[in-house]
C-alpha positions as CSV (number, residue, x, y, z in Angstrom):
1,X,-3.4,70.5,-16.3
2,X,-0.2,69.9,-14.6
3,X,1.6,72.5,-12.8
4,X,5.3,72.9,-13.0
5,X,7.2,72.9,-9.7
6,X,8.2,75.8,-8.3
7,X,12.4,76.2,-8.6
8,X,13.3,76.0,-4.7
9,X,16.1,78.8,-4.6
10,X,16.6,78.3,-0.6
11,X,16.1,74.8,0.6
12,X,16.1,75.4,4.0
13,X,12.9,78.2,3.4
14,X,11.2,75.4,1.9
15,X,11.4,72.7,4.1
16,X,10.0,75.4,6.8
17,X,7.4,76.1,4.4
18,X,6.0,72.3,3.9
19,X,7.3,71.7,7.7
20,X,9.8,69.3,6.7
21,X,11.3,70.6,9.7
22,X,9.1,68.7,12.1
23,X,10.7,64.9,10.6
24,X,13.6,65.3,14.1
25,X,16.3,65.6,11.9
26,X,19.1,68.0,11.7
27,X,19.0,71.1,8.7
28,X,23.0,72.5,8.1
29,X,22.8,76.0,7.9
30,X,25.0,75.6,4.6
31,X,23.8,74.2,1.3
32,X,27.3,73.8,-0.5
33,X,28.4,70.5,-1.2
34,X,26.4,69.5,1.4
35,X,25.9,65.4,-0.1
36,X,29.8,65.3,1.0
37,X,28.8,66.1,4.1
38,X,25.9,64.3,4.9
39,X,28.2,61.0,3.7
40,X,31.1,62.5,6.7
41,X,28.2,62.8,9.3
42,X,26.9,59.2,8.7
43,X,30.5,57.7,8.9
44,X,31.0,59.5,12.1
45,X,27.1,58.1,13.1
46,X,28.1,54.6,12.4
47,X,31.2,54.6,14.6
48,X,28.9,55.7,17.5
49,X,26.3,53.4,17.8
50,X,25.4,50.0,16.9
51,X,24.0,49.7,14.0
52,X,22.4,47.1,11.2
53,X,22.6,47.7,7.5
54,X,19.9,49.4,5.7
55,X,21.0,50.3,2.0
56,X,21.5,54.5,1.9
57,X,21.0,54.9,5.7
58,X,21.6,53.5,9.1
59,X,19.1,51.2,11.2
60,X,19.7,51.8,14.9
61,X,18.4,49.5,17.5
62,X,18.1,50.5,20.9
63,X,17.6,48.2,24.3
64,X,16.8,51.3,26.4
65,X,14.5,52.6,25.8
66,X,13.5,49.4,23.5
67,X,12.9,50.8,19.8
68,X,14.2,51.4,16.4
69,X,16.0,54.5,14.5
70,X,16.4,55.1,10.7
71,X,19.3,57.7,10.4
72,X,19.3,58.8,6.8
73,X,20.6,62.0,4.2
74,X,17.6,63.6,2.8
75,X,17.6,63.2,-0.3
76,X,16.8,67.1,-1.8
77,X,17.8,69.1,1.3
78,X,20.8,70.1,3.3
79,X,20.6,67.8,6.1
80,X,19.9,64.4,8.1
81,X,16.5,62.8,8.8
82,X,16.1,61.1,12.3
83,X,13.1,59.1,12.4
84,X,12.4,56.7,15.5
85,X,9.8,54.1,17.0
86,X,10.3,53.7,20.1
87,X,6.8,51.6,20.6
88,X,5.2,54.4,23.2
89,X,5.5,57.8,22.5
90,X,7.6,59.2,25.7
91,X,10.0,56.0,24.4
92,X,10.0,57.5,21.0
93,X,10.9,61.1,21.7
94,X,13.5,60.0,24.5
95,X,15.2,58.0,20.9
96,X,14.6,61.0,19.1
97,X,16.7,63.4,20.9
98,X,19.3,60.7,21.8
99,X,20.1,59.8,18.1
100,X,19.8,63.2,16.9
101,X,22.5,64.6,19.5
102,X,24.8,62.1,18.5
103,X,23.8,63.4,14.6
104,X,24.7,66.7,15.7
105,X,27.5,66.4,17.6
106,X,29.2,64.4,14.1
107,X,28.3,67.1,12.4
108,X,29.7,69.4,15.2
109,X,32.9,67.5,14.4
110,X,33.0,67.5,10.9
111,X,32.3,71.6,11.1
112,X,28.8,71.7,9.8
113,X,26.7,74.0,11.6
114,X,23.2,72.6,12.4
115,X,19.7,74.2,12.9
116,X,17.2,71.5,15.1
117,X,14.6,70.1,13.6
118,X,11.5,71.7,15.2
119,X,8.5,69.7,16.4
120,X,5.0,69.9,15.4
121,X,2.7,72.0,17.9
């Protein structure tokens, strides 16, 4: 028999607890009108690097290291996923941490405070 879900009271518990965390993105520590701004911290993305169009997020390509980002709101939790192939794994973490500091620092701008996405042990 189906199982309702369980009402998720703090989204940023939650995410710990099915380690959503571990996606590199970037959690604000604030869950108030937080789709406003996700939408702010994308803007400010776009005008930072070069980008392609990808319907509801942003498709970064990068020539060094060679690889590709999706930059993206998540779409039930307070914050930005930063997901990245760079085509070797040192490649792929190097884009990792280079697009989600430039995530962070919009939303440093836009005054959203930030908790790091944590990676998987």
């Amino acid at each position: 028999m189906p199982t309702r879900r369980p009402r998720k009271v703090d989204h940023l518990i939650y995410a710990d607890v099915v380690d959503s965390k571990a996606k590199s993105g970037l959690w604000f520590s604030e869950k108030k009108s937080f789709r406003s701004r996700q939408r702010q911290i994308m803007e400010c993305t776009k005008n930072q690097i070069d980008w392609i169009t990808l319907r509801g997020a942003i498709l970064a390509i990068s020539r060094k290291p060679h690889g590709i980002v999706v930059i993206a709101p998540n779409p039930s939790l307070p914050g930005i996923v930063v997901l990245a192939d760079g085509t070797t794994k040192a490649n792929t973490e190097k884009l990792q941490r280079k697009y989600a500091a430039i995530v962070e620092k919009c939303a440093k701008q836009s005054g959203v405070l930030v908790q790091k996405g944590r990676k998987k042990k």
